[in-house]
C-alpha positions in Angstrom: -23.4 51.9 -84.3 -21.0 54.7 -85.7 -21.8 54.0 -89.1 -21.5 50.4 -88.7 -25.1 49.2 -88.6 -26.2 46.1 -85.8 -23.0 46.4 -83.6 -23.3 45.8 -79.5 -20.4 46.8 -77.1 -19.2 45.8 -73.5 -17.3 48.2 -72.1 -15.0 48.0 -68.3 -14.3 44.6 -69.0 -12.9 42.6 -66.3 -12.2 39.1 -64.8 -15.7 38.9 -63.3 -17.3 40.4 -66.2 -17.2 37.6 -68.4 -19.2 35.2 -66.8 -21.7 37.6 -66.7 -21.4 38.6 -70.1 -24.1 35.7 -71.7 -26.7 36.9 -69.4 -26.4 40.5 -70.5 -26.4 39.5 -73.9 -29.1 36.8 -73.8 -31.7 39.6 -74.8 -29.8 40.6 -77.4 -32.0 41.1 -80.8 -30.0 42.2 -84.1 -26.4 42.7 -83.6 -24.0 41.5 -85.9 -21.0 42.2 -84.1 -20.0 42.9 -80.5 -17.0 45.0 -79.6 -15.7 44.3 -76.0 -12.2 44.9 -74.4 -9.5 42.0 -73.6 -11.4 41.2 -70.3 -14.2 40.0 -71.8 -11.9 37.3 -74.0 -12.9 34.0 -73.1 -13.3 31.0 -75.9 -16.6 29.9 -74.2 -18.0 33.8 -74.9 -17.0 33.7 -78.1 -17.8 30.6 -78.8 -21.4 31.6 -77.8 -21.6 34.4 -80.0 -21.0 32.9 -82.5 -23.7 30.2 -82.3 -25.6 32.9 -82.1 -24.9 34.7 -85.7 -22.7 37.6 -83.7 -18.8 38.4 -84.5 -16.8 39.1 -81.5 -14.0 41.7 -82.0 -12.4 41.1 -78.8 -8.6 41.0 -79.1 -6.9 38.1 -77.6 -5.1 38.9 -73.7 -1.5 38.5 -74.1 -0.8 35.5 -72.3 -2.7 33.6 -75.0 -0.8 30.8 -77.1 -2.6 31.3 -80.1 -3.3 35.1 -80.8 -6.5 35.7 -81.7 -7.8 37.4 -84.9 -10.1 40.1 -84.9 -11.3 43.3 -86.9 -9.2 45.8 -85.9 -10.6 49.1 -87.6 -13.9 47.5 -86.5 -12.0 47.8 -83.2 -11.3 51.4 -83.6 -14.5 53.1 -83.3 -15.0 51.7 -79.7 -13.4 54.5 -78.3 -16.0 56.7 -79.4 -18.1 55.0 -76.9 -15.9 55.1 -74.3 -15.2 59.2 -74.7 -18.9 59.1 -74.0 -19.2 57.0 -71.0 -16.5 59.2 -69.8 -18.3 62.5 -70.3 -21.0 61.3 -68.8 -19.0 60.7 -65.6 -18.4 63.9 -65.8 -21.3 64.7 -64.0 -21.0 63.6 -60.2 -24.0 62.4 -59.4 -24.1 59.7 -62.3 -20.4 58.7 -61.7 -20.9 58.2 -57.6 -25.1 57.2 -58.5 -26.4 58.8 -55.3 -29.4 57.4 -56.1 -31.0 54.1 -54.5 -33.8 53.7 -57.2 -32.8 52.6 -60.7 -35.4 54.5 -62.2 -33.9 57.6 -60.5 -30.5 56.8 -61.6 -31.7 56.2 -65.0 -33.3 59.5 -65.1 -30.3 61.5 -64.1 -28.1 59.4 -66.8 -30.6 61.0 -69.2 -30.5 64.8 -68.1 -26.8 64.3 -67.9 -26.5 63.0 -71.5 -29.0 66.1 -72.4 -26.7 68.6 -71.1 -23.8 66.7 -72.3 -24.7 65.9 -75.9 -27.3 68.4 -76.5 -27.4 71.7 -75.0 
């Protein structure tokens, strides 16, 4: 991902993301690091990705005792992914999803990253 091959990102982090988070990533295949924002820091997250061969580069919150270390020009390149997701809200009807049907929704995420990133 952005020249860094095998890398998986969460992005909108917050409180009741992170239990989610192992769930999202159980079908994960092939990443080698995942980039996530301070809501997803939790030591039982991390502790899972790391059983599982995958580097978290999450920085620590800043009410933690311990700072936590992590890549930070790693780090750096998650903004490119958030400039996206925020062109892509551009378009009203994927940032409200009007649509009931996933597959519907799905498709108008596609035209609007078409229009966005290719025409």
């Amino acid at each position: 991902m952005i020249g860094r091959p095998f890398a998986f990102m969460l992005t909108g982090g917050n409180a009741a993301d992170s239990p989610v988070a192992p769930h999202l990533l159980a079908g994960l295949k092939g990443a080698r690091y995942l980039l996530a924002d301070k809501g997803y820091d939790a030591n039982s997250l991390r502790k899972r990705l790391r059983q599982s061969a995958i580097v978290p580069v999450i920085p620590g919150r800043s009410n933690r005792t311990r700072p936590i270390r992590y890549d930070a020009e790693r780090y750096k390149s998650r903004h490119l992914i958030e400039n996206a997701f925020c062109r892509l809200k551009d378009f009203r009807r994927v940032a409200t999803r009007y649509d009931k049907l996933a597959r519907n929704f799905l498709s108008a995420v596609a035209l609007a990253t078409l229009v966005a990133f290719w025409l």
